[in-house]
Predicted model as a PDB file, atoms N, CA, C, CB and O in Angstrom, pLDDT in the B-factor column:
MODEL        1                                                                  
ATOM      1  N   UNK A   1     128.056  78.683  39.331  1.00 96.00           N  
ATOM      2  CA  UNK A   1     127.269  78.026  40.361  1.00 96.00           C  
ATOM      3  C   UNK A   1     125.832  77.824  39.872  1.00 96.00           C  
ATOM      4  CB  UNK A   1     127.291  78.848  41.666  1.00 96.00           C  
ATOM      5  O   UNK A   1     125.269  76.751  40.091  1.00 96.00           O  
ATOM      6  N   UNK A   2     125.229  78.803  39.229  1.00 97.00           N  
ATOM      7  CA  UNK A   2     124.049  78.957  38.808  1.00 97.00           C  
ATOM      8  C   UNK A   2     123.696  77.843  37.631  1.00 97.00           C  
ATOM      9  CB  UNK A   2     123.948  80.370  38.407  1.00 97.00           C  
ATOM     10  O   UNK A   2     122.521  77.570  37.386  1.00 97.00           O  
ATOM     11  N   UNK A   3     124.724  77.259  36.964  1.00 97.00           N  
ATOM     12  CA  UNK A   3     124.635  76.519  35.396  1.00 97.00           C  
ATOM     13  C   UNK A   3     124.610  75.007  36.562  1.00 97.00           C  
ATOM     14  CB  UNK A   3     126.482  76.833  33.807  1.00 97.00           C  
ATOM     15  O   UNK A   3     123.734  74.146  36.480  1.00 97.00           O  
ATOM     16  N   UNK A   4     125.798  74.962  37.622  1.00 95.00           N  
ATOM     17  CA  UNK A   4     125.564  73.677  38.022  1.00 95.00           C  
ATOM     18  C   UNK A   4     124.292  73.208  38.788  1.00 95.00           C  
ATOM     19  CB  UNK A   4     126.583  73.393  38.723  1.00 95.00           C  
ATOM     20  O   UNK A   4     123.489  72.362  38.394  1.00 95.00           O  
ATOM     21  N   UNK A   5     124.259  73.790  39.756  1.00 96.00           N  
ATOM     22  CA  UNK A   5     123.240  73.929  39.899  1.00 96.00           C  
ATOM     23  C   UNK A   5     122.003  73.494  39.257  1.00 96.00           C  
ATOM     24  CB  UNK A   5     123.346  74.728  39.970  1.00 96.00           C  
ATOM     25  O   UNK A   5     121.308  72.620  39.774  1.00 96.00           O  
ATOM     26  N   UNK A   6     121.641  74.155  37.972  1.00 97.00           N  
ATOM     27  CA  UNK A   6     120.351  73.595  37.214  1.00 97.00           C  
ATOM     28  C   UNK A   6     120.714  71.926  36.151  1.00 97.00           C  
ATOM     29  CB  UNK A   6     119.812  75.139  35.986  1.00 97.00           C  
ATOM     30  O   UNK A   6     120.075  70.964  35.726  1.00 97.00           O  
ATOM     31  N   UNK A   7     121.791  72.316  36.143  1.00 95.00           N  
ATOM     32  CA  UNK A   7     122.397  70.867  35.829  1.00 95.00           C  
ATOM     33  C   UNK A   7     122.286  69.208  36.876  1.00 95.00           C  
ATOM     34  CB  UNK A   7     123.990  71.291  35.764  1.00 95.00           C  
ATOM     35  O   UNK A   7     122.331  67.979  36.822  1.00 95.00           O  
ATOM     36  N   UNK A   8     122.117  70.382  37.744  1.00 92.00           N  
ATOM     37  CA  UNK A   8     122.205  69.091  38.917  1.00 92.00           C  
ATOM     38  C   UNK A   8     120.463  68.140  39.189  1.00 92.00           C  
ATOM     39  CB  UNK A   8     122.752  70.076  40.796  1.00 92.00           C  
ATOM     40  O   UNK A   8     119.957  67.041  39.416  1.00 92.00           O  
ATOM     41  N   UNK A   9     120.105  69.983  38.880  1.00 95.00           N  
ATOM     42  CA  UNK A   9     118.741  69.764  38.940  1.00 95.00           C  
ATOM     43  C   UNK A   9     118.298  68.736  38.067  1.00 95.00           C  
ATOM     44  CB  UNK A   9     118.059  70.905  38.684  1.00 95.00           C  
ATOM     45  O   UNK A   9     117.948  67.564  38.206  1.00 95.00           O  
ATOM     46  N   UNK A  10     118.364  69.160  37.566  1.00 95.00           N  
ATOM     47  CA  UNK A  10     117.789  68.494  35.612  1.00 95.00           C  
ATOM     48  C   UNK A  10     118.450  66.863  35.686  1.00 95.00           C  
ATOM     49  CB  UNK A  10     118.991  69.727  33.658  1.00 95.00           C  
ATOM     50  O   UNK A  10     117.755  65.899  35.369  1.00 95.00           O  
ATOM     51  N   UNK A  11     119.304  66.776  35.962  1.00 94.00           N  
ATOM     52  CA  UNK A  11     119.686  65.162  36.130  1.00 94.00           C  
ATOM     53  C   UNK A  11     119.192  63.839  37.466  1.00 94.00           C  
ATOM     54  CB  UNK A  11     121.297  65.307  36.260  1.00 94.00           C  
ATOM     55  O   UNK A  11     119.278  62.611  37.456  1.00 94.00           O  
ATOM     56  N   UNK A  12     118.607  64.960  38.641  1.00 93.00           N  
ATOM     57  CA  UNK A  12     117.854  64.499  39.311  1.00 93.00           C  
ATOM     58  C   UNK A  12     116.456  64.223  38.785  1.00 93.00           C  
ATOM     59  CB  UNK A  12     117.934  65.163  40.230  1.00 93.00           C  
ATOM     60  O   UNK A  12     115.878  63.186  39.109  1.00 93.00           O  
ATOM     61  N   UNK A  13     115.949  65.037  38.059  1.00 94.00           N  
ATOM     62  CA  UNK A  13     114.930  65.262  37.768  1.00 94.00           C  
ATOM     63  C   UNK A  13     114.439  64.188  36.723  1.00 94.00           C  
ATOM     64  CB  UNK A  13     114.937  66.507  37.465  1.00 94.00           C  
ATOM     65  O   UNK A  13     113.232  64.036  36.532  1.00 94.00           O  
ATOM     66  N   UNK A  14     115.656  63.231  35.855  1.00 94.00           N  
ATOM     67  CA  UNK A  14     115.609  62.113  35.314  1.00 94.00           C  
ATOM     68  C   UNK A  14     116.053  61.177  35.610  1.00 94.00           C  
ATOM     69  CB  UNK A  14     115.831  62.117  34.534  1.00 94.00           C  
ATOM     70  O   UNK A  14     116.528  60.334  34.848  1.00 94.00           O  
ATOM     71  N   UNK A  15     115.962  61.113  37.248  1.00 94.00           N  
ATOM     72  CA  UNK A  15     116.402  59.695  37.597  1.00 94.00           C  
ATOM     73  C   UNK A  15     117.658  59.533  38.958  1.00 94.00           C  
ATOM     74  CB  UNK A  15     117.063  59.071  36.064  1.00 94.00           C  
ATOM     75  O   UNK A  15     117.856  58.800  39.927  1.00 94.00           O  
ATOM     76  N   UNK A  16     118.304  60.744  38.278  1.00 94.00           N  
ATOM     77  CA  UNK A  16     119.756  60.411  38.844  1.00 94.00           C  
ATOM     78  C   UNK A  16     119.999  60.606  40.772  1.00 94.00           C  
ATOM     79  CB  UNK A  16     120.887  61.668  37.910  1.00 94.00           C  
ATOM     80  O   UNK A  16     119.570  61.604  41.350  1.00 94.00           O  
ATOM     81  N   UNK A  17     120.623  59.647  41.399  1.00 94.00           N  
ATOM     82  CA  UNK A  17     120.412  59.805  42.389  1.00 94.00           C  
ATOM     83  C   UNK A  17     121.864  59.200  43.084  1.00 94.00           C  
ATOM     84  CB  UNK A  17     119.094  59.298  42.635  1.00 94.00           C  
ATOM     85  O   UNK A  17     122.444  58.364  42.391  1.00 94.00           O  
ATOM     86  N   UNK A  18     122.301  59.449  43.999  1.00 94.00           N  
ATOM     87  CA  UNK A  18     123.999  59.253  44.812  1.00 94.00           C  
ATOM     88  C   UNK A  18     123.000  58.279  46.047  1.00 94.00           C  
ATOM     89  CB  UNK A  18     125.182  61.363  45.686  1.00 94.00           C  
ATOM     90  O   UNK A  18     121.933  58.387  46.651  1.00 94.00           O  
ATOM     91  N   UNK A  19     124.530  56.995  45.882  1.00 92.00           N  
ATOM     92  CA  UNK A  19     123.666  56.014  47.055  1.00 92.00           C  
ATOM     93  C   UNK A  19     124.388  56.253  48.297  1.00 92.00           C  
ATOM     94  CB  UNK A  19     123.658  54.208  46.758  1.00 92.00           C  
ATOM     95  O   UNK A  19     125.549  56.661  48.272  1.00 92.00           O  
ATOM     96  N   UNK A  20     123.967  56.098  49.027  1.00 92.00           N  
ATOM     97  CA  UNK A  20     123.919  56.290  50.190  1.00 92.00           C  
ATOM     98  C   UNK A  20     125.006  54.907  51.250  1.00 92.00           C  
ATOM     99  CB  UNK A  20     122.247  56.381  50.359  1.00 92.00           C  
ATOM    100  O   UNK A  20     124.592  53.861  51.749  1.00 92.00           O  
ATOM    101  N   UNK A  21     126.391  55.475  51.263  1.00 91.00           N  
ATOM    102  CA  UNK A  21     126.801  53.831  51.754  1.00 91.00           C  
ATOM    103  C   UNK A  21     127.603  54.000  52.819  1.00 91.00           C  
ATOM    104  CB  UNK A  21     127.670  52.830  50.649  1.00 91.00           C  
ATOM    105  O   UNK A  21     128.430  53.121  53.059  1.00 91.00           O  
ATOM    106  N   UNK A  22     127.496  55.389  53.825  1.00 91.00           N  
ATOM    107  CA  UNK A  22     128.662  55.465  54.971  1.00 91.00           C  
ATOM    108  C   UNK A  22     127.605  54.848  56.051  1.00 91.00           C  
ATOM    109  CB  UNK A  22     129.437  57.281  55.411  1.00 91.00           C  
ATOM    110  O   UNK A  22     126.421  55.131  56.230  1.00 91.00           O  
ATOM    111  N   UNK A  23     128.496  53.856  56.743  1.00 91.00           N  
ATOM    112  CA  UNK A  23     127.694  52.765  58.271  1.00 91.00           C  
ATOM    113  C   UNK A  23     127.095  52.246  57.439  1.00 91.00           C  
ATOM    114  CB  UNK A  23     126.573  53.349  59.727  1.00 91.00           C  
ATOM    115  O   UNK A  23     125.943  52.588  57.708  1.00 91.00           O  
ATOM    116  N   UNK A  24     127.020  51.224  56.000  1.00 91.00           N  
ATOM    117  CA  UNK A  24     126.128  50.115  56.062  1.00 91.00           C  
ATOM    118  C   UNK A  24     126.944  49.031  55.628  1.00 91.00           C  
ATOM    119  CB  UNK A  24     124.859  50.268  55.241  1.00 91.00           C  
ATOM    120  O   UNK A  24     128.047  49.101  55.085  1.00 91.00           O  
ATOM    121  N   UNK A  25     126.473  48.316  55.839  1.00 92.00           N  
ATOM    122  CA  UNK A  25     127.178  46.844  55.567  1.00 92.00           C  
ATOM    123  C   UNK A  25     127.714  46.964  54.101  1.00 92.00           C  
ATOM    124  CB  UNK A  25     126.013  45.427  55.695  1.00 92.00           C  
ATOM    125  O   UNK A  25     127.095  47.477  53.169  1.00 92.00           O  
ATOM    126  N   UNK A  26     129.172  46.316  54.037  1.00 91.00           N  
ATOM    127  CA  UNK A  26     129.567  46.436  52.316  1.00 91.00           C  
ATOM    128  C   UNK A  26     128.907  45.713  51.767  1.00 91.00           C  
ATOM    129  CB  UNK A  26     130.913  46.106  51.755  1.00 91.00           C  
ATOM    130  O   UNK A  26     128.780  44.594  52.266  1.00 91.00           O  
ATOM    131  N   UNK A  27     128.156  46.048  50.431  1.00 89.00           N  
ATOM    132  CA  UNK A  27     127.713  45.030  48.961  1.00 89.00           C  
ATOM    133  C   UNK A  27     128.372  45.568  48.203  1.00 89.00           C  
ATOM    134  CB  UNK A  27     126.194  44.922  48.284  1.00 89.00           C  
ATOM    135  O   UNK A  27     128.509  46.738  47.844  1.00 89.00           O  
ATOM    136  N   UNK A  28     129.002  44.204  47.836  1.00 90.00           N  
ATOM    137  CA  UNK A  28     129.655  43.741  46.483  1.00 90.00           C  
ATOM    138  C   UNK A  28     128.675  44.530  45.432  1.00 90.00           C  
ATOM    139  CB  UNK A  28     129.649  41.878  46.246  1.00 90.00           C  
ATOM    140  O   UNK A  28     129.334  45.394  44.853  1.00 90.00           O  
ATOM    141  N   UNK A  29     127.104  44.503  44.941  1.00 90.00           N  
ATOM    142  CA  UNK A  29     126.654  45.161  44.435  1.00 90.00           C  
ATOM    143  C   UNK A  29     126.799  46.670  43.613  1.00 90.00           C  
ATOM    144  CB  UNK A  29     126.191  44.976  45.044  1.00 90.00           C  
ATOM    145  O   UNK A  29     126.527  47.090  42.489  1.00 90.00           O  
ATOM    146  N   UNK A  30     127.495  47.309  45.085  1.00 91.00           N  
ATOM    147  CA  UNK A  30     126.956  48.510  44.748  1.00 91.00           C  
ATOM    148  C   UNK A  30     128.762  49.283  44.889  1.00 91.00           C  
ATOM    149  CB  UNK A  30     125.422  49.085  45.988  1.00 91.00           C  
ATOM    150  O   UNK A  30     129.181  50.116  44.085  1.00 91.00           O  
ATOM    151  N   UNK A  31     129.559  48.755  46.064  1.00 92.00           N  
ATOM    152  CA  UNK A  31     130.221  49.613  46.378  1.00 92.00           C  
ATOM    153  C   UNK A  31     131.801  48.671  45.799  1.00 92.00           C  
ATOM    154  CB  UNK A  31     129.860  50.097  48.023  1.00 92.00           C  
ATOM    155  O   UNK A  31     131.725  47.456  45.612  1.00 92.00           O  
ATOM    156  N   UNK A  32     132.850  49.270  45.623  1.00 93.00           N  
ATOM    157  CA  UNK A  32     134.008  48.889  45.195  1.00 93.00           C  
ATOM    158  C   UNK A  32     135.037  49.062  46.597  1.00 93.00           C  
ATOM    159  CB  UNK A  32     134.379  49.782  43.849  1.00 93.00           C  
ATOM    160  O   UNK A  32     135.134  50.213  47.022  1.00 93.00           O  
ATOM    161  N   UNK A  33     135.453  48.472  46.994  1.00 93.00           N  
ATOM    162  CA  UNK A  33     136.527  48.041  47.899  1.00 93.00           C  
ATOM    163  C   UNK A  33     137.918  48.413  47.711  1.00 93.00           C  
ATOM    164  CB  UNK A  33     136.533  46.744  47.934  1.00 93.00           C  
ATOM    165  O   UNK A  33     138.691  47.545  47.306  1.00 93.00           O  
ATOM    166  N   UNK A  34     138.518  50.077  48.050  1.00 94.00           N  
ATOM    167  CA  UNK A  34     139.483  49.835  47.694  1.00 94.00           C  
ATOM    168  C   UNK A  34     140.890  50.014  49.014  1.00 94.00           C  
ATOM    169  CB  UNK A  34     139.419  50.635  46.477  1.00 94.00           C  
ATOM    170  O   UNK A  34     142.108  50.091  48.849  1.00 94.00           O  
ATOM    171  N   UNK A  35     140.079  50.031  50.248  1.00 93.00           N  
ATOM    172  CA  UNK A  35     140.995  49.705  51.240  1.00 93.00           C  
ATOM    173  C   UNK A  35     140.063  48.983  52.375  1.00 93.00           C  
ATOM    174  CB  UNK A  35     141.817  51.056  51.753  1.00 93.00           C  
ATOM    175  O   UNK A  35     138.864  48.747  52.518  1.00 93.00           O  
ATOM    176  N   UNK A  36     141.526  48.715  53.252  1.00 93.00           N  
ATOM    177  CA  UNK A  36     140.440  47.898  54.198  1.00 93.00           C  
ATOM    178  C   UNK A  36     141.481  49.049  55.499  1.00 93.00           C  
ATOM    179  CB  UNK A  36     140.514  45.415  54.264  1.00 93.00           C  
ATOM    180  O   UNK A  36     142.696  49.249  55.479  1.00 93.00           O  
ATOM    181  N   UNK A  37     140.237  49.719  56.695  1.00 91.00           N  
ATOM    182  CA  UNK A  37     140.672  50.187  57.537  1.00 91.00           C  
ATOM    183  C   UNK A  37     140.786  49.629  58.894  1.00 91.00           C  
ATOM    184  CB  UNK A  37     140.214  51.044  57.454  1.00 91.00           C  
ATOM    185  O   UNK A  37     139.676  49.170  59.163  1.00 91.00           O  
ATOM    186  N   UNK A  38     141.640  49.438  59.932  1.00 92.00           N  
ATOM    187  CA  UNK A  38     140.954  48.874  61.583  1.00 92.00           C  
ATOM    188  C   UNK A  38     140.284  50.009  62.058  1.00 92.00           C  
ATOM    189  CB  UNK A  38     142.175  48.395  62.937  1.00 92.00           C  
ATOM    190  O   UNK A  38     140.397  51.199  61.763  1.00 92.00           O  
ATOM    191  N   UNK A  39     139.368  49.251  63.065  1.00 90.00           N  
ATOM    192  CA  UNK A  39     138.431  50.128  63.616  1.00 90.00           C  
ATOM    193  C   UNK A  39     138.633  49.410  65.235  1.00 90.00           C  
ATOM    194  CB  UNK A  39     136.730  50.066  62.766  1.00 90.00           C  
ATOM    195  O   UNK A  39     139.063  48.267  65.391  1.00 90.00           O  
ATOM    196  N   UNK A  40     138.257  50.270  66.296  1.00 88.00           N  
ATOM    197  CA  UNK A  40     138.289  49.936  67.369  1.00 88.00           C  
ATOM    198  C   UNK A  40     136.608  49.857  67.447  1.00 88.00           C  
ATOM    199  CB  UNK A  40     139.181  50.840  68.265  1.00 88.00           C  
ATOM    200  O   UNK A  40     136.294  49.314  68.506  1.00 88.00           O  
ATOM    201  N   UNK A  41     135.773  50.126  66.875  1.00 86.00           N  
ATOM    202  CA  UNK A  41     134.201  49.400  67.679  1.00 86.00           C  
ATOM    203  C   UNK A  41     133.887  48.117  66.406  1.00 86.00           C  
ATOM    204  CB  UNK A  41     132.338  50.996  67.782  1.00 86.00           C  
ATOM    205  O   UNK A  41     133.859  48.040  65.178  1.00 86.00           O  
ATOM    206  N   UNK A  42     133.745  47.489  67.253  1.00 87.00           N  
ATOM    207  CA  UNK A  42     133.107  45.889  66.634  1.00 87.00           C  
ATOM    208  C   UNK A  42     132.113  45.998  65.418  1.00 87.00           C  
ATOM    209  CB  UNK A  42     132.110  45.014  67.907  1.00 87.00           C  
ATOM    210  O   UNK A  42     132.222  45.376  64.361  1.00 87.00           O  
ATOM    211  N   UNK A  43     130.788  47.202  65.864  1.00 88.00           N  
ATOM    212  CA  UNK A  43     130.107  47.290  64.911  1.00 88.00           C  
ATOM    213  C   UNK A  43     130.196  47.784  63.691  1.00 88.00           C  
ATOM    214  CB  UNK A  43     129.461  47.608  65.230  1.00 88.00           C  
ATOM    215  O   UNK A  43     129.273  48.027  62.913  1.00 88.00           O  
ATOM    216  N   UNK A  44     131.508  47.949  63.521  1.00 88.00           N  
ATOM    217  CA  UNK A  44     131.948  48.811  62.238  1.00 88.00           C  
ATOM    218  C   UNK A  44     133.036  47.952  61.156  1.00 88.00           C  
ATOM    219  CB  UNK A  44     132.796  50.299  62.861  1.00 88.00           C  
ATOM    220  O   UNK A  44     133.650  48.097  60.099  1.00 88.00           O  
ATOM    221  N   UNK A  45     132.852  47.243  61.947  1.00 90.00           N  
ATOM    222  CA  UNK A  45     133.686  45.976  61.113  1.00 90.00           C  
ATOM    223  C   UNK A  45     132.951  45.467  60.158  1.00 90.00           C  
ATOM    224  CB  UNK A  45     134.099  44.711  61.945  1.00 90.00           C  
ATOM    225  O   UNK A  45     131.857  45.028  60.510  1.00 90.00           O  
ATOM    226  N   UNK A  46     133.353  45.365  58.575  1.00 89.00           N  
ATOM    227  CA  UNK A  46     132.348  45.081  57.282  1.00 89.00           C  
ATOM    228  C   UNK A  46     131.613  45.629  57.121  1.00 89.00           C  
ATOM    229  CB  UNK A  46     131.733  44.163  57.077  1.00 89.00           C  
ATOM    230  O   UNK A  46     130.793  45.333  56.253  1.00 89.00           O  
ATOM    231  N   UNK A  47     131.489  46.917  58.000  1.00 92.00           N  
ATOM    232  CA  UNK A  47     130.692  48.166  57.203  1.00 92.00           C  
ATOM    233  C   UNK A  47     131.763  49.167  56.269  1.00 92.00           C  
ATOM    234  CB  UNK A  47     129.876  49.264  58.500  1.00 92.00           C  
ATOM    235  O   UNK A  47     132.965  48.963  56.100  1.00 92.00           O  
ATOM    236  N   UNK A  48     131.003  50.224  55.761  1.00 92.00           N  
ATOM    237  CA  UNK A  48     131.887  51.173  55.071  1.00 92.00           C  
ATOM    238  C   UNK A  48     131.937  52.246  56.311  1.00 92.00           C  
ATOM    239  CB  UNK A  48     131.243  51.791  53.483  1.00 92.00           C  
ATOM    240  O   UNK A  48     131.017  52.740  56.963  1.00 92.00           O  
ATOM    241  N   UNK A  49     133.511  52.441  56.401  1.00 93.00           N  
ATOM    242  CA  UNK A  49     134.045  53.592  57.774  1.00 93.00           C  
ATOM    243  C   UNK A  49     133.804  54.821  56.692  1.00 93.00           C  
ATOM    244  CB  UNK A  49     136.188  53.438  58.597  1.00 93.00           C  
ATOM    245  O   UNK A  49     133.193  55.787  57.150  1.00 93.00           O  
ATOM    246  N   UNK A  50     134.292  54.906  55.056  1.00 93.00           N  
ATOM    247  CA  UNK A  50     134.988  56.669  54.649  1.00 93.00           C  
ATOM    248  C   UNK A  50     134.164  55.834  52.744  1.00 93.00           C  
ATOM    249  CB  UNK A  50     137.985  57.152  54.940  1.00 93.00           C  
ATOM    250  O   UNK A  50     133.891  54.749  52.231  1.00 93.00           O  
ATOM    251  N   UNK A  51     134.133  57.217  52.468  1.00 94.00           N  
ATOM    252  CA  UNK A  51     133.286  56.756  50.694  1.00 94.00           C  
ATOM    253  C   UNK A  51     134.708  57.653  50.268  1.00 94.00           C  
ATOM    254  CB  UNK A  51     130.995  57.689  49.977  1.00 94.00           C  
ATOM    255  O   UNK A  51     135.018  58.606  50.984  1.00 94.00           O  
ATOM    256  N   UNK A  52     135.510  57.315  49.127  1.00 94.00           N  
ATOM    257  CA  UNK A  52     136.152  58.177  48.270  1.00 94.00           C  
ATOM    258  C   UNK A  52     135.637  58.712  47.681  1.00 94.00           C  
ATOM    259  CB  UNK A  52     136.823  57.900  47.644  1.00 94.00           C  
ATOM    260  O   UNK A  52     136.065  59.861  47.573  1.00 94.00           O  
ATOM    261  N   UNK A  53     134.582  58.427  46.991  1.00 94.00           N  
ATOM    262  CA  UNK A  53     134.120  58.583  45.320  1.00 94.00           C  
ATOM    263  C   UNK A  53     132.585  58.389  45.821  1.00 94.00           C  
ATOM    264  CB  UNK A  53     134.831  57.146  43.909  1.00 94.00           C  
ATOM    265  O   UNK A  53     132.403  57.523  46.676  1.00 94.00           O  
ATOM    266  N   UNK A  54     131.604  59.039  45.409  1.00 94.00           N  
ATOM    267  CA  UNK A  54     130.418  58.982  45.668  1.00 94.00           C  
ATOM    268  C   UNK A  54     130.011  57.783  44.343  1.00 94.00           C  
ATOM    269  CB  UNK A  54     129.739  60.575  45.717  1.00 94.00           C  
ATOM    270  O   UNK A  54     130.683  57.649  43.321  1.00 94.00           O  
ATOM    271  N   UNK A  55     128.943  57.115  44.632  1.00 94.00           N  
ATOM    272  CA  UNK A  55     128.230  56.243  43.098  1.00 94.00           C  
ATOM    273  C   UNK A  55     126.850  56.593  42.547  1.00 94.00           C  
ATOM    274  CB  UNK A  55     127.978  54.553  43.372  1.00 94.00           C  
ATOM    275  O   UNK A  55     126.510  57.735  42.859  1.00 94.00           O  
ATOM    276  N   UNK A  56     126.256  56.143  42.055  1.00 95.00           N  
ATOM    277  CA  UNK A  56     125.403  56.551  41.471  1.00 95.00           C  
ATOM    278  C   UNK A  56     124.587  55.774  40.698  1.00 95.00           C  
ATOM    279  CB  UNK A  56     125.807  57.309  40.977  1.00 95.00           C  
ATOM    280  O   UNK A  56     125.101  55.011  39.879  1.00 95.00           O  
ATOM    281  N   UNK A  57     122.979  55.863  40.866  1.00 95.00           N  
ATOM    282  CA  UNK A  57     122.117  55.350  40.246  1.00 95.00           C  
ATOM    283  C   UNK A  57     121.113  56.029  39.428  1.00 95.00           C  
ATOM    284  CB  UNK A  57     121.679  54.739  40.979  1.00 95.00           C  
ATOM    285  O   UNK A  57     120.660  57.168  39.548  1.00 95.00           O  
ATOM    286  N   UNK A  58     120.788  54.890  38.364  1.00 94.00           N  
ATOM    287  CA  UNK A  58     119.961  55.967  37.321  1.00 94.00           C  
ATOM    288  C   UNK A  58     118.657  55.421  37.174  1.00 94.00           C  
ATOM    289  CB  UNK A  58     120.621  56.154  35.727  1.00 94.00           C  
ATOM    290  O   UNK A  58     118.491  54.657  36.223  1.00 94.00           O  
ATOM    291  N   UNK A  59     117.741  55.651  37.895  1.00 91.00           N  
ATOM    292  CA  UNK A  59     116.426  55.255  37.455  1.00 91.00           C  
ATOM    293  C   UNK A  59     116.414  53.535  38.026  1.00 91.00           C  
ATOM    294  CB  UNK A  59     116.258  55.520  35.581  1.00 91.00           C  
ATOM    295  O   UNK A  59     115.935  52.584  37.409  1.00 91.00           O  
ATOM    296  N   UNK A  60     116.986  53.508  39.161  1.00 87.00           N  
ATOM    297  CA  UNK A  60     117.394  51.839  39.754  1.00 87.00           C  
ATOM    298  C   UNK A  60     118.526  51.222  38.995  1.00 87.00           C  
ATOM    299  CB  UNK A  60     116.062  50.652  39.546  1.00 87.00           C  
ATOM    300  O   UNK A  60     118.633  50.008  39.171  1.00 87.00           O  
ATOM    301  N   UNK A  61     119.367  51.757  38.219  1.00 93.00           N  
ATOM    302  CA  UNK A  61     120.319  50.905  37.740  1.00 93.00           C  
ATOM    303  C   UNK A  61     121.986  51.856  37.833  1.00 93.00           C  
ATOM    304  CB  UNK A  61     119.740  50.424  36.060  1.00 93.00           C  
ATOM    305  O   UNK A  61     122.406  52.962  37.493  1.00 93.00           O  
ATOM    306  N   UNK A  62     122.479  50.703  38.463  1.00 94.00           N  
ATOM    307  CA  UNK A  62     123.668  51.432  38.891  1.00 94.00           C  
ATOM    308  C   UNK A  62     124.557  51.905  37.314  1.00 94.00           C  
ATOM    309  CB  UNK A  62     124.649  50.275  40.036  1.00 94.00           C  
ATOM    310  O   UNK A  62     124.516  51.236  36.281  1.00 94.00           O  
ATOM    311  N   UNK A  63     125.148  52.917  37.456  1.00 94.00           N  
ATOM    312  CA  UNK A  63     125.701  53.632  36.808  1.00 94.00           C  
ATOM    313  C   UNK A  63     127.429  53.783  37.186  1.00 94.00           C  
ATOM    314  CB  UNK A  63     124.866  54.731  36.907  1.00 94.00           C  
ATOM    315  O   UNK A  63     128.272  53.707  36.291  1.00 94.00           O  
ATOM    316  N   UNK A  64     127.827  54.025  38.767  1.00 94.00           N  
ATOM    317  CA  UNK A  64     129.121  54.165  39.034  1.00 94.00           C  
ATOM    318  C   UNK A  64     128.635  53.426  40.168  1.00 94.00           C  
ATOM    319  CB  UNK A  64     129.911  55.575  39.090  1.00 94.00           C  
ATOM    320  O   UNK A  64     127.472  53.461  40.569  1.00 94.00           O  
ATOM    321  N   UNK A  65     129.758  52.622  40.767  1.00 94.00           N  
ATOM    322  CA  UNK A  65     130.109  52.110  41.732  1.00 94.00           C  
ATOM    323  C   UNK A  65     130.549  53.224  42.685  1.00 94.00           C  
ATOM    324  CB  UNK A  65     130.982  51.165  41.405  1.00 94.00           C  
ATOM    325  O   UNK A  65     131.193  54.200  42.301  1.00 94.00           O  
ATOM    326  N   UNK A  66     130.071  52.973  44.253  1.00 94.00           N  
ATOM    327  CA  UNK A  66     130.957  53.748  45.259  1.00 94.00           C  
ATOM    328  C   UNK A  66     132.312  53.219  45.382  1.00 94.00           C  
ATOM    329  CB  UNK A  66     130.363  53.745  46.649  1.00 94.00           C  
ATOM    330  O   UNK A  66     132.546  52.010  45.400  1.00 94.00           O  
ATOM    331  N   UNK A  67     133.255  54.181  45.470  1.00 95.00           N  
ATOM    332  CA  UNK A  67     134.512  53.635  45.978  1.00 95.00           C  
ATOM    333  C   UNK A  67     134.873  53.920  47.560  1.00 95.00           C  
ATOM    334  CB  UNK A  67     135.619  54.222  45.086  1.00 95.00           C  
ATOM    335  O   UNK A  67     135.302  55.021  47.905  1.00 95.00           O  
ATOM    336  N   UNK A  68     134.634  52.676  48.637  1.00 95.00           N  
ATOM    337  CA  UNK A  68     134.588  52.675  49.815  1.00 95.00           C  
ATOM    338  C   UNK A  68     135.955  52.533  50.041  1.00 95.00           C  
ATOM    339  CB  UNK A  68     133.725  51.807  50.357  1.00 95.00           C  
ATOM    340  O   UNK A  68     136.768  52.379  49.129  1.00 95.00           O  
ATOM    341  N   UNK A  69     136.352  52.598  51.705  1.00 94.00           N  
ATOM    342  CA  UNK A  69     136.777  51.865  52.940  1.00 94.00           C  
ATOM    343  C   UNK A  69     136.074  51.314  53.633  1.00 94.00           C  
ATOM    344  CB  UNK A  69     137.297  52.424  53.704  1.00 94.00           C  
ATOM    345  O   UNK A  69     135.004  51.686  54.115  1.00 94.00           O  
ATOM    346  N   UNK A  70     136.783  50.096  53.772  1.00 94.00           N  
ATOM    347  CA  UNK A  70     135.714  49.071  54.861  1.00 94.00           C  
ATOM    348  C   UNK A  70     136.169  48.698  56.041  1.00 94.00           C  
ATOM    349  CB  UNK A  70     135.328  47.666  54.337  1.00 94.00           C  
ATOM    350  O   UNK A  70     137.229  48.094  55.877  1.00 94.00           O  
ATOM    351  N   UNK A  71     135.856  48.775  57.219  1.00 92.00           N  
ATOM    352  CA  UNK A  71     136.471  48.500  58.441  1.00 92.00           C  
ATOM    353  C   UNK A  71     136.707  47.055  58.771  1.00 92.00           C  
ATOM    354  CB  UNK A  71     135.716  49.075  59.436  1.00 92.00           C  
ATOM    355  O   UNK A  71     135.964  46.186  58.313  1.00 92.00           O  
ATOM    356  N   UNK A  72     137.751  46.767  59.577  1.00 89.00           N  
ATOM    357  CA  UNK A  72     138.373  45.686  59.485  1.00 89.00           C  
ATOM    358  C   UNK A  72     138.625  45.079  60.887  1.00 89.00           C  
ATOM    359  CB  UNK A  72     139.505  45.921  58.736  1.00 89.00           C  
ATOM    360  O   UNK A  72     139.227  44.011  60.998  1.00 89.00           O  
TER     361      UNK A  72                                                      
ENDMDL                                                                          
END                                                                             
């Protein structure tokens, strides 16, 4: 715990940062599409409902894509 931990640290500490994509509108940009869910509220339609896979940016440049669900 203690090694990840400073590992985690240390890679924040140059940049590294997890984006942020549950309730926002899908971009093609950032997030990867790999189901589409129904939703019963309207406003959740073409947003992301669930993240599989967290993504990741390095210093503003994407590195991993999120792997979403998008409501439908």
């Amino acid at each position: 715990q203690l090694i990840f931990s400073k590992f985690k640290k240390t890679l924040e500490q140059h940049g590294l940062r997890p984006i942020e994509t549950m309730y926002t509108e899908f971009d093609v940009e950032k997030d990867e599409a790999i189901s589409e869910m129904p939703v019963d509220d309207e406003k959740l339609k073409g947003k992301v409902v669930a993240e599989v896979q967290k993504g990741y940016m390095l210093n503003d440049k994407l590195i991993r894509f999120a792997k979403v669900v998008v409501g439908k």
